[in-house]
LOGUNU-154920 format. One record per residue (C-alpha): residue number from 1; x negated, y, z negated. Coordinates in steps of 0.2 Angstrom, whole numbers, plus 5000, padded with zeros to 4 digits. Example, Ala and Ser with C-alpha at 12.3 -4.5 7.8 and 13.67 -1.06 7.14 Angstrom:
<nodes>
    i     X     Y     Z
    1  4938  4978  4961
    2  4932  4995  4964
</nodes>
This chain:
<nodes>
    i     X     Y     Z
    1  4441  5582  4487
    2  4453  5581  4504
    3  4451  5570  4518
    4  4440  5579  4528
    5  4427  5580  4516
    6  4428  5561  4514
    7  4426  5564  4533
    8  4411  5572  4534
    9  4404  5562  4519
   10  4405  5544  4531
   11  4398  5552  4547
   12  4385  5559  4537
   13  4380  5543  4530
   14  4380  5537  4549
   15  4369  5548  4554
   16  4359  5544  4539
   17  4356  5527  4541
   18  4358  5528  4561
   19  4348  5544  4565
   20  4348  5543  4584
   21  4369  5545  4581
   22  4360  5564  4573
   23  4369  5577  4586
   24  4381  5564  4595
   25  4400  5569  4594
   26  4408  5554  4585
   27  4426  5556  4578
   28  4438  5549  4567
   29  4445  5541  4580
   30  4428  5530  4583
   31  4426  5514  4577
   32  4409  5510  4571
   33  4408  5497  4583
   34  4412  5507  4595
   35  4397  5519  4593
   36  4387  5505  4591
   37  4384  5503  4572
   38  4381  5485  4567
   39  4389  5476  4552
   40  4372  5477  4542
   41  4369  5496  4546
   42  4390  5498  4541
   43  4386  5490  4524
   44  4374  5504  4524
   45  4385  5518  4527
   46  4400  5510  4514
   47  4388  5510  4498
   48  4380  5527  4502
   49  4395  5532  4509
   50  4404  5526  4491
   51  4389  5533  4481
   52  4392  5550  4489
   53  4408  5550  4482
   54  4406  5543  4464
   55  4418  5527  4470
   56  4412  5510  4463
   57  4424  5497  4475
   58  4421  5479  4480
   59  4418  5479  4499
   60  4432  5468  4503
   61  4442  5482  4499
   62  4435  5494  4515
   63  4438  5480  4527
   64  4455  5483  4537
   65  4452  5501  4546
   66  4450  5501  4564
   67  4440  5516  4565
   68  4432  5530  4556
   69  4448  5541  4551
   70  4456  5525  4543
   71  4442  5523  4533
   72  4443  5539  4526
   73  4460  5538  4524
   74  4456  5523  4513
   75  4443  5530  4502
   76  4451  5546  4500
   77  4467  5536  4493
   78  4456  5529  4481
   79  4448  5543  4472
   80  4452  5548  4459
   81  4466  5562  4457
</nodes>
């Protein structure tokens, strides 16, 4: 899977658990904060976002990334070659 399926996969799951982000452009240079996704509803989107991918991490590992792209750029690092 390359980075931009992983992506698609987050911003999917933010239109999932937000639906009124549904048909917004949102970026991977957005932060989730930005677009104004609180920290419950970003849990959200980590564990669907991890389930979608078949990734099993602790959450203290997805903290750190600024915005959207670095979080894919995370969870793509850590799948599974």
């Amino acid at each position: 899977m390359d980075r931009d399926t992983v992506l698609a996969t987050i911003l999917q799951q933010i239109c999932i658990v937000e639906p009124a982000m549904a048909g917004q452009t949102i970026t991977g240079e957005d932060s989730m904060v930005d677009i104004g996704i609180d920290s419950v509803s970003r849990q959200d989107v980590l564990i669907l976002t991890m389930e979608a991918l078949g990734l099993n991490l602790p959450m203290v590992q997805l903290f750190g990334p600024r915005n959207i792209g670095e979080l894919a750029d995370l969870l793509h690092a850590k799948l599974p070659r």
